[in-house]
PDB file of N, CA, C and O in Angstrom:
ATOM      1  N   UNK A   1     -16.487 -24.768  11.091  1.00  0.00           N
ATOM      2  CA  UNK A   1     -17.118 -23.476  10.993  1.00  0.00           C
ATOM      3  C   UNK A   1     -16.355 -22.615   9.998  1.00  0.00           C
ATOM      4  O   UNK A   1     -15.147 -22.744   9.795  1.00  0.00           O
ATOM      5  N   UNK A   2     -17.022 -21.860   9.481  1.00  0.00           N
ATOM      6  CA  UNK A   2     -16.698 -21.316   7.992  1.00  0.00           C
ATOM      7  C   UNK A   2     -15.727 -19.817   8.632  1.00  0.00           C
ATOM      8  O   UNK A   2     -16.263 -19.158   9.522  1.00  0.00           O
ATOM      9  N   UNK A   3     -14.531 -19.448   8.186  1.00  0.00           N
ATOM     10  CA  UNK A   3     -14.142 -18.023   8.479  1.00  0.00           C
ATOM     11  C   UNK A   3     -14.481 -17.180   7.343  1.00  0.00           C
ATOM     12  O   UNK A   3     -14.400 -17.405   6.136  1.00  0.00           O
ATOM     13  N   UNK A   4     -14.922 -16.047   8.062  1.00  0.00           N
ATOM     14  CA  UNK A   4     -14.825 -14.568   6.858  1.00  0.00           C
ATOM     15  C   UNK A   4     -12.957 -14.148   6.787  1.00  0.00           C
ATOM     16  O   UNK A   4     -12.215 -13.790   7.702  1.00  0.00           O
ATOM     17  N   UNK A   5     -12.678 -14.367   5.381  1.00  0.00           N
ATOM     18  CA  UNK A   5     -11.475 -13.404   4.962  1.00  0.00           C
ATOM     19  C   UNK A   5     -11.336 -12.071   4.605  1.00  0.00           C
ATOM     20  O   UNK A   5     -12.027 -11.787   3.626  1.00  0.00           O
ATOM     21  N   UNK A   6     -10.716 -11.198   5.035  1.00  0.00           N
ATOM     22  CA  UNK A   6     -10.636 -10.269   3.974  1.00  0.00           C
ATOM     23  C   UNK A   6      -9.719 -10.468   3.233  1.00  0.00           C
ATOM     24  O   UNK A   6      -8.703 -11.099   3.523  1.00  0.00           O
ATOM     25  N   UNK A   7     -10.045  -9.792   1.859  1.00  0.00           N
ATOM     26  CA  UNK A   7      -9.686 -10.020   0.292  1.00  0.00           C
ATOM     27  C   UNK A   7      -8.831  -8.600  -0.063  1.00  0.00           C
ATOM     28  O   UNK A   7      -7.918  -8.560  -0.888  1.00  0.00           O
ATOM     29  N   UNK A   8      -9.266  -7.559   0.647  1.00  0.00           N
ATOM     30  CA  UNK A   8      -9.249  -6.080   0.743  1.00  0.00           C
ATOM     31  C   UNK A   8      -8.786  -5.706   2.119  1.00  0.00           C
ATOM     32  O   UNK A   8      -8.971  -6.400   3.119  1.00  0.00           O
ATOM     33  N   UNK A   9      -8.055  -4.334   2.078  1.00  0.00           N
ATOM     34  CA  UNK A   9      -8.284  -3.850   3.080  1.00  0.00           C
ATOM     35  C   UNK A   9      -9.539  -3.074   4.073  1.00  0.00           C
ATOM     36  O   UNK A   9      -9.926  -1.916   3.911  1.00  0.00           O
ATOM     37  N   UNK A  10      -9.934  -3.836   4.898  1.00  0.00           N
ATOM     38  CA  UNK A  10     -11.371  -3.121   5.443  1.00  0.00           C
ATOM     39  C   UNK A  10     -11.002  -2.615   7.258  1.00  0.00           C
ATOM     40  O   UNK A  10     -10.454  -3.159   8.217  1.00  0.00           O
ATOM     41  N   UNK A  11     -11.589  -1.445   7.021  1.00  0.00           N
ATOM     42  CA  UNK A  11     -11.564  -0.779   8.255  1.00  0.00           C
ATOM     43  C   UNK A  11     -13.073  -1.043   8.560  1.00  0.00           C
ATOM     44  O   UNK A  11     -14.080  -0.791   7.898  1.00  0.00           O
ATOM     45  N   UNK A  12     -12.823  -1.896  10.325  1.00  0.00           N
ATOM     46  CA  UNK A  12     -14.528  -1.655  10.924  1.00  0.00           C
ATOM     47  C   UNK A  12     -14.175  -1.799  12.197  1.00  0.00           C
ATOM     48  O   UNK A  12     -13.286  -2.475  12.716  1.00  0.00           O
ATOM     49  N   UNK A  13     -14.885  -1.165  12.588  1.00  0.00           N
ATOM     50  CA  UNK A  13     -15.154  -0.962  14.411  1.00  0.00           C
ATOM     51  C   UNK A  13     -13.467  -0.686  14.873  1.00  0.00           C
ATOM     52  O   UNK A  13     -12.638  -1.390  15.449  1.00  0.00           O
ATOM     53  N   UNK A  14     -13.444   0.486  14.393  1.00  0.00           N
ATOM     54  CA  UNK A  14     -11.566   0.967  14.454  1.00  0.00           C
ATOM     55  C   UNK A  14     -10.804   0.122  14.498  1.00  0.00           C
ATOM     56  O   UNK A  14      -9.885   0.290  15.300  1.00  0.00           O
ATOM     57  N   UNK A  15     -10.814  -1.078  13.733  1.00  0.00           N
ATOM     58  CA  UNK A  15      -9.719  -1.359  13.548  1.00  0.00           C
ATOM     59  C   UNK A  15      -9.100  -1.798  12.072  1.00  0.00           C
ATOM     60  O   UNK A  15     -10.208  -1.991  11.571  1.00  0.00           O
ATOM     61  N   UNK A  16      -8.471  -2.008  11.330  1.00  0.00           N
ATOM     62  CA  UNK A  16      -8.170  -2.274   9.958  1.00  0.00           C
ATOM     63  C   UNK A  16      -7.206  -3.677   9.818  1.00  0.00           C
ATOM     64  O   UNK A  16      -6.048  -4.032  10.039  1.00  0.00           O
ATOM     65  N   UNK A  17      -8.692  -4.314   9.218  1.00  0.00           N
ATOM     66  CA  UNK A  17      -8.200  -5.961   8.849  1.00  0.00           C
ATOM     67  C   UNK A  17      -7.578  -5.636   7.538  1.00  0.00           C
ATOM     68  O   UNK A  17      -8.049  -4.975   6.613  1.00  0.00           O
ATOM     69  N   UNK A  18      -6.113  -6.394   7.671  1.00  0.00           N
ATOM     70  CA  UNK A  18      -5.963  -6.519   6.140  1.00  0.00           C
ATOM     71  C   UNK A  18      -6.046  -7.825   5.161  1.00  0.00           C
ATOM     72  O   UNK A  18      -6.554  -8.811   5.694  1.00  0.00           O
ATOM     73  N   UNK A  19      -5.709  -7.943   4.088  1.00  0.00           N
ATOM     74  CA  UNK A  19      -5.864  -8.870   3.377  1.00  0.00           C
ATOM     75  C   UNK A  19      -5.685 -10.299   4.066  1.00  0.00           C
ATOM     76  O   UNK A  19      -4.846 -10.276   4.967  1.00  0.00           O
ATOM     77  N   UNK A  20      -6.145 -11.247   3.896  1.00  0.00           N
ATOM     78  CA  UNK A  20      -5.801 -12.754   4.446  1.00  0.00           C
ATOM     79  C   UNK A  20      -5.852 -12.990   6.139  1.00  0.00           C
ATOM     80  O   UNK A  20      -5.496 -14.023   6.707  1.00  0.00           O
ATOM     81  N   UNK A  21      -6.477 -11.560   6.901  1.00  0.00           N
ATOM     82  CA  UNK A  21      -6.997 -11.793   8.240  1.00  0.00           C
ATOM     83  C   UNK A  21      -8.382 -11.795   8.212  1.00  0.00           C
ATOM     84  O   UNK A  21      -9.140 -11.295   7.382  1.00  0.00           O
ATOM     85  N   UNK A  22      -8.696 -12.624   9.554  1.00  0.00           N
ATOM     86  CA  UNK A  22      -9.623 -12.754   9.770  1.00  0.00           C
ATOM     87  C   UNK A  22     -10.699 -12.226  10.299  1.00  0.00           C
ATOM     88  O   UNK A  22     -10.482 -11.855  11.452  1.00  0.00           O
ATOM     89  N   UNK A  23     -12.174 -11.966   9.800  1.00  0.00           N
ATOM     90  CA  UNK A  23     -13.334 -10.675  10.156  1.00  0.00           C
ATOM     91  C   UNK A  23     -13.909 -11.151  10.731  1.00  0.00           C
ATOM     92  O   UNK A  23     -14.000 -12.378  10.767  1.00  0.00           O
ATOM     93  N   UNK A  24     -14.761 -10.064  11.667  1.00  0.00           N
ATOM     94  CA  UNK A  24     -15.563 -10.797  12.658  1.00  0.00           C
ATOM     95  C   UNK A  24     -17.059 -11.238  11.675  1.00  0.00           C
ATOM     96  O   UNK A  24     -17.686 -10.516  10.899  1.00  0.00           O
ATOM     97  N   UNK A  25     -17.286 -12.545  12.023  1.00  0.00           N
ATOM     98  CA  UNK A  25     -18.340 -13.177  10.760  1.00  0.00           C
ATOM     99  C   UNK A  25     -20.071 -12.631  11.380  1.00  0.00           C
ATOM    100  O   UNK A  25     -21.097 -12.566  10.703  1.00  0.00           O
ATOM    101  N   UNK A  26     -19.932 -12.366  12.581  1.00  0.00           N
ATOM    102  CA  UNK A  26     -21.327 -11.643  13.620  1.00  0.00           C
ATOM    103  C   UNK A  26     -21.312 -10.126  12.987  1.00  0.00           C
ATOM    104  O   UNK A  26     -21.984  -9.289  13.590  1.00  0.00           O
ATOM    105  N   UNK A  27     -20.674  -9.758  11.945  1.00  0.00           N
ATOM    106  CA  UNK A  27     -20.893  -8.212  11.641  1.00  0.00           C
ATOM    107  C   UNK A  27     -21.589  -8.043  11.099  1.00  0.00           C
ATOM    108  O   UNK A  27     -21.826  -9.023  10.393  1.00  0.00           O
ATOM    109  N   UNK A  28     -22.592  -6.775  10.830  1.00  0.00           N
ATOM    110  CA  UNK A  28     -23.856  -6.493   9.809  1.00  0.00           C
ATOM    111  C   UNK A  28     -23.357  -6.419   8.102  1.00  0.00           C
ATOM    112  O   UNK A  28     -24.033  -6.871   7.177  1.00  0.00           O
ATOM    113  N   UNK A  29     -22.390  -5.928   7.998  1.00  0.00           N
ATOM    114  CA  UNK A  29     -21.600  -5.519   6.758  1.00  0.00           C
ATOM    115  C   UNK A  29     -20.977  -6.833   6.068  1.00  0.00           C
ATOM    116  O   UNK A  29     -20.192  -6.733   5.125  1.00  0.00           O
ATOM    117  N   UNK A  30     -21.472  -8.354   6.725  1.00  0.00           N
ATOM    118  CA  UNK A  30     -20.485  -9.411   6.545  1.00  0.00           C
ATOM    119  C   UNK A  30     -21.060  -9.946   5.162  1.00  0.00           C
ATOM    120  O   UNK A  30     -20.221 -10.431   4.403  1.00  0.00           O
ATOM    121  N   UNK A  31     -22.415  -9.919   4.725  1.00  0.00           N
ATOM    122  CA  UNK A  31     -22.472 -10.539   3.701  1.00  0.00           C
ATOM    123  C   UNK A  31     -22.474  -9.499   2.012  1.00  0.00           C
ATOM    124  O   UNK A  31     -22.458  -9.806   0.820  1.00  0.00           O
ATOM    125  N   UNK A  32     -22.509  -7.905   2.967  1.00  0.00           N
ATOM    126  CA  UNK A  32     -22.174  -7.298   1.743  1.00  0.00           C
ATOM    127  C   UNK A  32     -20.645  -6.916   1.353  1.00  0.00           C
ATOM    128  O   UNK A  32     -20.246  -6.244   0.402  1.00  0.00           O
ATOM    129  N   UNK A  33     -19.854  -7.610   2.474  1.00  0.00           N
ATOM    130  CA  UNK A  33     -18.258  -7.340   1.615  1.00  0.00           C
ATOM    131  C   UNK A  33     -18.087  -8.990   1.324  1.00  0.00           C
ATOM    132  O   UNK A  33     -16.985  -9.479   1.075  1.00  0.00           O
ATOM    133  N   UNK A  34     -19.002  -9.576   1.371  1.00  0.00           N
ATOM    134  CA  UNK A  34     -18.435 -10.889   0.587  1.00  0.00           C
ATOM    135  C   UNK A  34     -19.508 -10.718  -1.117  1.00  0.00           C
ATOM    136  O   UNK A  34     -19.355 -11.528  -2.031  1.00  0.00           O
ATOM    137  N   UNK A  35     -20.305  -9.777  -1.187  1.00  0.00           N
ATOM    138  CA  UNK A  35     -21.137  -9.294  -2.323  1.00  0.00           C
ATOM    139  C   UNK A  35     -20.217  -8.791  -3.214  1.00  0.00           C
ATOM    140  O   UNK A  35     -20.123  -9.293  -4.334  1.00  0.00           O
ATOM    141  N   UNK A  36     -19.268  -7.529  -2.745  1.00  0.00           N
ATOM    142  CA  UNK A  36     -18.514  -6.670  -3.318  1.00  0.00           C
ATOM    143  C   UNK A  36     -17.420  -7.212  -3.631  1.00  0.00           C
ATOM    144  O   UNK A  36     -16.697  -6.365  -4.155  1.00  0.00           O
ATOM    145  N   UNK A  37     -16.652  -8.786  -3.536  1.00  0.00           N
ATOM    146  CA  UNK A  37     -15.737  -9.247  -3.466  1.00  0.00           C
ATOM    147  C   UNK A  37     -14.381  -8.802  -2.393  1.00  0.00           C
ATOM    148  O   UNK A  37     -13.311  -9.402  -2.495  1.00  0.00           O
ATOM    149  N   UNK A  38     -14.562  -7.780  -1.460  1.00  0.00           N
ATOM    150  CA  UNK A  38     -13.783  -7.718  -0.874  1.00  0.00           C
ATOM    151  C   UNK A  38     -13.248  -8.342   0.601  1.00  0.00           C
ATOM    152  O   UNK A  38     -12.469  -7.819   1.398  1.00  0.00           O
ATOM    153  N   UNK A  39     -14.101  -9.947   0.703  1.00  0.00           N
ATOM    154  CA  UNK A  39     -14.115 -10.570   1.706  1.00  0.00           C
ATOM    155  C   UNK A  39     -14.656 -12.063   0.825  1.00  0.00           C
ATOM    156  O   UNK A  39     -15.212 -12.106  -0.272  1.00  0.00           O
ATOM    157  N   UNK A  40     -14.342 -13.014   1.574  1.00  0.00           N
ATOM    158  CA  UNK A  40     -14.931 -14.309   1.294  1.00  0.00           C
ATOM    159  C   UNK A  40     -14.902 -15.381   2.458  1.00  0.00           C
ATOM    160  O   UNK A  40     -14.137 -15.375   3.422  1.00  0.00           O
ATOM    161  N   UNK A  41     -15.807 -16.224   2.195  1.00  0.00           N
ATOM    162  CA  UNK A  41     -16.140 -17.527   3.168  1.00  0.00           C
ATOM    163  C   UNK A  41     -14.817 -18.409   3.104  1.00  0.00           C
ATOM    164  O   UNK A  41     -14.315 -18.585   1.994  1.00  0.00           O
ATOM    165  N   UNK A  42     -14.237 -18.958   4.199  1.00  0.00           N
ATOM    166  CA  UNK A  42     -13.287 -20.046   4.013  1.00  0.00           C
ATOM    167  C   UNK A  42     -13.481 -21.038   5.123  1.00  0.00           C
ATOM    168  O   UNK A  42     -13.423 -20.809   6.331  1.00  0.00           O
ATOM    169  N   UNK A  43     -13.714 -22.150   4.531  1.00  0.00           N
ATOM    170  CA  UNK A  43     -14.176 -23.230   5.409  1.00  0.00           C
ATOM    171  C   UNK A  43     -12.928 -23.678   5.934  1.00  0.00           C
ATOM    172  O   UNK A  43     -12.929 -23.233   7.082  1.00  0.00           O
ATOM    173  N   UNK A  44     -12.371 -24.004   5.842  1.00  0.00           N
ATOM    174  CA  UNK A  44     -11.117 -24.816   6.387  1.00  0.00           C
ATOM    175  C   UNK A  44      -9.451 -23.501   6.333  1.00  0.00           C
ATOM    176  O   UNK A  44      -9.391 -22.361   5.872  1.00  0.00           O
ATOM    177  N   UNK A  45      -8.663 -24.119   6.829  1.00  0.00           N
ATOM    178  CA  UNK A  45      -7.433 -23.069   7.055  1.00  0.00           C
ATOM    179  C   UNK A  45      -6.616 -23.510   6.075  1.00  0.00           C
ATOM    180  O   UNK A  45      -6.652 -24.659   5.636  1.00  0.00           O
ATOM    181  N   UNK A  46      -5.854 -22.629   5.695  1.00  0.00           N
ATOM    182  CA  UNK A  46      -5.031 -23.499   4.554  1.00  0.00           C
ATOM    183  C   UNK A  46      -3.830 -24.470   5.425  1.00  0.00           C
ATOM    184  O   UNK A  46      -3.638 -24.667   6.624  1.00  0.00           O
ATOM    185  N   UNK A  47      -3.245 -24.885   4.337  1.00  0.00           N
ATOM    186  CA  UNK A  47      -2.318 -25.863   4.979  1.00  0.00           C
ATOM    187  C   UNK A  47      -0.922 -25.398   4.710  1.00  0.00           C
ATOM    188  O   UNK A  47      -0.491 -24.872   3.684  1.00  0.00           O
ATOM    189  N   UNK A  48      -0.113 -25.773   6.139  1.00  0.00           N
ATOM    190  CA  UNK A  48       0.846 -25.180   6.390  1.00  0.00           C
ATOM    191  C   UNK A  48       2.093 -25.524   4.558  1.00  0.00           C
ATOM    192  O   UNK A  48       2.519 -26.655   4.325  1.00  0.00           O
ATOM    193  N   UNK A  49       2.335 -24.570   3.809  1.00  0.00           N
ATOM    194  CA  UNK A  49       3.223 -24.974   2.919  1.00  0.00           C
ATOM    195  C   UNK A  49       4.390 -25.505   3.687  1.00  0.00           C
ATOM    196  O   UNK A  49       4.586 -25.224   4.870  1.00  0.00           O
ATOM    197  N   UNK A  50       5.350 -26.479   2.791  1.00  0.00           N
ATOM    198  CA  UNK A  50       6.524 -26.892   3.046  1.00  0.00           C
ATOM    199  C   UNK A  50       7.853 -25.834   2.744  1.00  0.00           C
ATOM    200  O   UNK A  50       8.172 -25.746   1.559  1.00  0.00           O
ATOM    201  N   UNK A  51       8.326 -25.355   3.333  1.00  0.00           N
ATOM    202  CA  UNK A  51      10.052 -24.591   2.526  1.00  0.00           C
ATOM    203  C   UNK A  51      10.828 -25.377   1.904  1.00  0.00           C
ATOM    204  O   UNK A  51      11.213 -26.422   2.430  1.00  0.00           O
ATOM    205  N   UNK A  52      11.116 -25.086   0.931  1.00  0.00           N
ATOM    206  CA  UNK A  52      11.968 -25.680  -0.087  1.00  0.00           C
ATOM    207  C   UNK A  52      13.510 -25.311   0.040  1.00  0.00           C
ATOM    208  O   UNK A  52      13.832 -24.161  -0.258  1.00  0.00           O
ATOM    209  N   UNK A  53      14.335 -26.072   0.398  1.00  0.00           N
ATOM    210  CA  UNK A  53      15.717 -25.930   0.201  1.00  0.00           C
ATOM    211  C   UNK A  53      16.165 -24.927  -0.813  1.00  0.00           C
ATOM    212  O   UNK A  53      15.507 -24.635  -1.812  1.00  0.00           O
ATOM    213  N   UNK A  54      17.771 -24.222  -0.371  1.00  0.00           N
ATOM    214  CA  UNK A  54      18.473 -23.618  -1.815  1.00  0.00           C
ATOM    215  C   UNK A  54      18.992 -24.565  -2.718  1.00  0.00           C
ATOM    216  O   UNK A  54      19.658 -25.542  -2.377  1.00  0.00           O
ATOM    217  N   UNK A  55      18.570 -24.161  -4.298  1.00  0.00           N
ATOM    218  CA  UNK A  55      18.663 -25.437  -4.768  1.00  0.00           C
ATOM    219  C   UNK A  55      20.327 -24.744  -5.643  1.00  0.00           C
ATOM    220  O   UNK A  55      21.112 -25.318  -6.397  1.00  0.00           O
ATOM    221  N   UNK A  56      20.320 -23.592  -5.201  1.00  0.00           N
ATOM    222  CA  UNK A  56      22.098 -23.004  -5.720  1.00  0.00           C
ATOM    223  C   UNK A  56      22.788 -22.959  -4.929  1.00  0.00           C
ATOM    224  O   UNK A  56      22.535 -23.699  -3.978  1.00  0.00           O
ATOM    225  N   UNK A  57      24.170 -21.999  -4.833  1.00  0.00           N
ATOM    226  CA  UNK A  57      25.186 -21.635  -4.280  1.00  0.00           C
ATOM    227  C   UNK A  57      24.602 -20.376  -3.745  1.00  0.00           C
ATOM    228  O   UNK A  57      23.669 -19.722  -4.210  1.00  0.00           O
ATOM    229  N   UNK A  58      25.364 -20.141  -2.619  1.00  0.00           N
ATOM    230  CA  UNK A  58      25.286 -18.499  -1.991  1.00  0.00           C
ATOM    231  C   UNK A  58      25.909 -17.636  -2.919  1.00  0.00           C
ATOM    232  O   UNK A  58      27.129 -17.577  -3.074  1.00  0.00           O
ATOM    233  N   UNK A  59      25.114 -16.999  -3.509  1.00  0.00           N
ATOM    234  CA  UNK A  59      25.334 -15.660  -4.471  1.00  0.00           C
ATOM    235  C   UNK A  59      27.058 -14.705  -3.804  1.00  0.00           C
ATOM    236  O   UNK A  59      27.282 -14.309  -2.660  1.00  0.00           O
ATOM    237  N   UNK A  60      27.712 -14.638  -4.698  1.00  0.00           N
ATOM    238  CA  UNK A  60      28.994 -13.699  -4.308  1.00  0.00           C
ATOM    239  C   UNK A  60      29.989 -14.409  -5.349  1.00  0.00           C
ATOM    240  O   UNK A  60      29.653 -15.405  -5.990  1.00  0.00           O
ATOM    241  N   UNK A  61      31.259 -13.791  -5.454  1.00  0.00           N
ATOM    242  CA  UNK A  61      32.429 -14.492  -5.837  1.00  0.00           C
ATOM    243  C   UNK A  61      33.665 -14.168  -4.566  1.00  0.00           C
ATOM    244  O   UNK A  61      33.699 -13.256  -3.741  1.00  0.00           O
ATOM    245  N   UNK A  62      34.641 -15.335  -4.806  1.00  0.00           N
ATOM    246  CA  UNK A  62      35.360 -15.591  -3.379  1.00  0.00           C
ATOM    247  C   UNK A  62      36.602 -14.825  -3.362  1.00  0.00           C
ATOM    248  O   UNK A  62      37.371 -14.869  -4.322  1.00  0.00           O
ATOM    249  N   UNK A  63      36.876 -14.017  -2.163  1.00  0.00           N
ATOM    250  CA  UNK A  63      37.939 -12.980  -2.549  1.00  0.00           C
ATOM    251  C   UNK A  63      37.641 -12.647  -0.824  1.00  0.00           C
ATOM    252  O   UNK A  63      37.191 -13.430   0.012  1.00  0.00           O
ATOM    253  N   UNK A  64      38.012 -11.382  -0.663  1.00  0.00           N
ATOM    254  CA  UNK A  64      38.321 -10.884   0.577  1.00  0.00           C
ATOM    255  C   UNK A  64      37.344  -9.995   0.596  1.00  0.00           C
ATOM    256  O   UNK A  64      37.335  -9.025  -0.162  1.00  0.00           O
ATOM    257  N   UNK A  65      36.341 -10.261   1.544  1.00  0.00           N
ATOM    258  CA  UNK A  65      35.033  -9.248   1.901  1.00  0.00           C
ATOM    259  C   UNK A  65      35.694  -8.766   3.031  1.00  0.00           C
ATOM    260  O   UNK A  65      36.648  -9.225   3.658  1.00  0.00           O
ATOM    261  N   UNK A  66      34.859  -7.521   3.217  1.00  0.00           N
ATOM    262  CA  UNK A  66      35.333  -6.318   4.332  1.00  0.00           C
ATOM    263  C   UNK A  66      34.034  -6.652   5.240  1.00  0.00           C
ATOM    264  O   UNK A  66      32.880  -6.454   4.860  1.00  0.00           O
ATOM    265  N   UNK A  67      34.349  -7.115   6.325  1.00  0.00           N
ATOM    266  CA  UNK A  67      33.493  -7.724   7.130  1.00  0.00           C
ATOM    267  C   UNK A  67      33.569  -8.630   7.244  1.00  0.00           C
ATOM    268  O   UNK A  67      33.621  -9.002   8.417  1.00  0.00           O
ATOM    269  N   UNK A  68      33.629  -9.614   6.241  1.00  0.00           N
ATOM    270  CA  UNK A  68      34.068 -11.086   6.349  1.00  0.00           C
ATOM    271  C   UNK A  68      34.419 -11.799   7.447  1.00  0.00           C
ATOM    272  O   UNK A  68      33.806 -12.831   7.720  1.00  0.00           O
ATOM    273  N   UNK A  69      35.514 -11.319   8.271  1.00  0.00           N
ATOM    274  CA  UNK A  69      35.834 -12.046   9.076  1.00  0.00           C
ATOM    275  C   UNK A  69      34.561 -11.752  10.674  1.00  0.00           C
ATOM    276  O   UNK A  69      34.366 -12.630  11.515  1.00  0.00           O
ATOM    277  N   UNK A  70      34.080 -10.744  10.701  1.00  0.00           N
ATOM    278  CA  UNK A  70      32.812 -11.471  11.744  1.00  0.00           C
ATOM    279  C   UNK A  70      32.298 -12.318  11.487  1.00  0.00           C
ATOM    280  O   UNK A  70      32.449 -13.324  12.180  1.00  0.00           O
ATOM    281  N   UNK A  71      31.244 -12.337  10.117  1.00  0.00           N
ATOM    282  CA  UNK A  71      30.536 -13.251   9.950  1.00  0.00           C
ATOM    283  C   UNK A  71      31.173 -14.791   9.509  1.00  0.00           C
ATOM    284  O   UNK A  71      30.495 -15.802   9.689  1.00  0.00           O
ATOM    285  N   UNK A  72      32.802 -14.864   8.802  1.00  0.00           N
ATOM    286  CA  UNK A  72      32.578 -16.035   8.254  1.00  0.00           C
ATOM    287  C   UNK A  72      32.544 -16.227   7.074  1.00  0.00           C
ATOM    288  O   UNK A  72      32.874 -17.267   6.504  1.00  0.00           O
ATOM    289  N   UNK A  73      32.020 -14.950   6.445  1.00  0.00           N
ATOM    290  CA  UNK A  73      31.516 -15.571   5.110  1.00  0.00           C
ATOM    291  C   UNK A  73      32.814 -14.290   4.551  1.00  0.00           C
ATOM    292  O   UNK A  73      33.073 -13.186   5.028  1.00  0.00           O
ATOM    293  N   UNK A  74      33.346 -14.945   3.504  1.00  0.00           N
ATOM    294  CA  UNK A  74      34.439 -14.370   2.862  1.00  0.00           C
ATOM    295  C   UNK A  74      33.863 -14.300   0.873  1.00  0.00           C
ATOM    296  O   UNK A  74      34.359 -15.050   0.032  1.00  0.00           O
ATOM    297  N   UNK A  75      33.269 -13.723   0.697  1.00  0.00           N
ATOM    298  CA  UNK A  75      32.298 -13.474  -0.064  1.00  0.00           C
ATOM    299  C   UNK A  75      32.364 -11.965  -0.713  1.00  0.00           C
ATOM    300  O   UNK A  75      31.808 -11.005  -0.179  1.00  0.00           O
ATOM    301  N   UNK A  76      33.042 -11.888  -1.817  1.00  0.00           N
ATOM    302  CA  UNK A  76      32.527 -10.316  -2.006  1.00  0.00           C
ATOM    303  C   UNK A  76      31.342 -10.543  -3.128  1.00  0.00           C
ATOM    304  O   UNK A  76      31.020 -11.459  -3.885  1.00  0.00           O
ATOM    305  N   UNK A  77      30.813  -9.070  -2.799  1.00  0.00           N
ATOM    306  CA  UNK A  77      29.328  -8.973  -3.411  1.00  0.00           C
ATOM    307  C   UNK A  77      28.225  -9.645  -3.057  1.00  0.00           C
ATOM    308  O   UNK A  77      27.370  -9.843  -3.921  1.00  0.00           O
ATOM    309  N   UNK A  78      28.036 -10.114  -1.753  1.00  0.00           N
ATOM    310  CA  UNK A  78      27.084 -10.444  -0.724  1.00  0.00           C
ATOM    311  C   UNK A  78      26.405 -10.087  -0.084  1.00  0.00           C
ATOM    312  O   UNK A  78      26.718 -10.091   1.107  1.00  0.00           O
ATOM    313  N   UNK A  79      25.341  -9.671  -0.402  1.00  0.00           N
ATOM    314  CA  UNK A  79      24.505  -8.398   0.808  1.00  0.00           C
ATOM    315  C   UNK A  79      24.794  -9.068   2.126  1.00  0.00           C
ATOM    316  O   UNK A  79      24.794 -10.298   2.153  1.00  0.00           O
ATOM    317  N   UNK A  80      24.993  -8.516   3.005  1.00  0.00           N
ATOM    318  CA  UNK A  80      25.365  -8.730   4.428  1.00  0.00           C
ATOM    319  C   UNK A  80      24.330  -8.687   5.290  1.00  0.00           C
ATOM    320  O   UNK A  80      23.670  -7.648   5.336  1.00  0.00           O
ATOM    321  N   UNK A  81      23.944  -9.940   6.245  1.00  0.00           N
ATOM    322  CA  UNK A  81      22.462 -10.244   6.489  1.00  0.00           C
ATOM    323  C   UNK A  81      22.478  -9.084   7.615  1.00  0.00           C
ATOM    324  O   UNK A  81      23.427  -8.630   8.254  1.00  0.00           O
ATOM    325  N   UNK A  82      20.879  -8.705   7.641  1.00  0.00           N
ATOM    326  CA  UNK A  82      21.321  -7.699   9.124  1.00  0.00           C
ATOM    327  C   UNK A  82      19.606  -7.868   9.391  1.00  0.00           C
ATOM    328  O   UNK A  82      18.816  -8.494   8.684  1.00  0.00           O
ATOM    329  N   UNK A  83      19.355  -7.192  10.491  1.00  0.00           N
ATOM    330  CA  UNK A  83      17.579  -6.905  10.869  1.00  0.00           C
ATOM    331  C   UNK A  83      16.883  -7.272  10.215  1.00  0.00           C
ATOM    332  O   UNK A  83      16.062  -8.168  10.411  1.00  0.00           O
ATOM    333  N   UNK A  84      17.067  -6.646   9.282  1.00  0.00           N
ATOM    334  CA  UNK A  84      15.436  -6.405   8.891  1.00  0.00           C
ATOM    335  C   UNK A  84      15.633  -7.704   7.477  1.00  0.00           C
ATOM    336  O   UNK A  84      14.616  -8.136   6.936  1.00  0.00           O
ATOM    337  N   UNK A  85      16.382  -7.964   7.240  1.00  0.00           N
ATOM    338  CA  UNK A  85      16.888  -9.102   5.895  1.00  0.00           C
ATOM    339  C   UNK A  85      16.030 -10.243   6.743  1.00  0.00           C
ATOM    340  O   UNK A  85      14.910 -10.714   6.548  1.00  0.00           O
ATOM    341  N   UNK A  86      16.850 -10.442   7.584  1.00  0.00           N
ATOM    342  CA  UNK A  86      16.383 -11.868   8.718  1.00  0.00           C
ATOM    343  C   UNK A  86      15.000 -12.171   8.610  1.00  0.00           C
ATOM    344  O   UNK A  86      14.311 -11.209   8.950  1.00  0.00           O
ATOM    345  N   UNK A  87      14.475 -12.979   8.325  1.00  0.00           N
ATOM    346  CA  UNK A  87      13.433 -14.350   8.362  1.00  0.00           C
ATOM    347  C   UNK A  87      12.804 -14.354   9.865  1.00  0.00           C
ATOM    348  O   UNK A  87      13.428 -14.782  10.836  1.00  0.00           O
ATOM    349  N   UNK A  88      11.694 -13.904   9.917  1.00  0.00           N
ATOM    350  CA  UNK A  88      11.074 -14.365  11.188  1.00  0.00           C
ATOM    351  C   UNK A  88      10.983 -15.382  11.251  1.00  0.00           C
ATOM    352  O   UNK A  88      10.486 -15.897  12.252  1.00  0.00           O
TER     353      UNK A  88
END
């Protein structure tokens, strides 16, 4: 069964789909935001990409970081991973 994407941001029935979620395909408005380009048909889901390894070194030069010793990493000029850096 085919999904509606949105392409755009679309607000309907209070709520706001954004880009690359999925619309309800039973809506009246469904074949004129796939008219306007801001929605399209997708038959199948995409496929999960693979992650690719670091193919370098951890960015820094080696010396005495201030912090260092929590984390481990003795690294100056290392952004220091925290919240919001972190990888869901």
């Amino acid at each position: 069964m085919a999904d509606l994407v949105a392409k755009r941001t679309i607000l309907y029935g209070q709520k706001e789909y954004r880009a690359g979620e999925t619309l309800p395909s039973d809506a009246p408005l469904a074949e004129m935001w796939v008219e306007c380009g801001s929605a399209i048909w997708r038959e199948e889901p995409p496929a999960d990409q693979p992650t690719a390894a670091p193919a370098s070194a951890t960015p820094g030069l080696p010396g005495l970081a201030v912090g260092g010793e929590q984390t481990g990493d003795d690294l100056v000029g290392k952004v220091p991973p925290t919240r919001k850096r972190r990888k869901a």
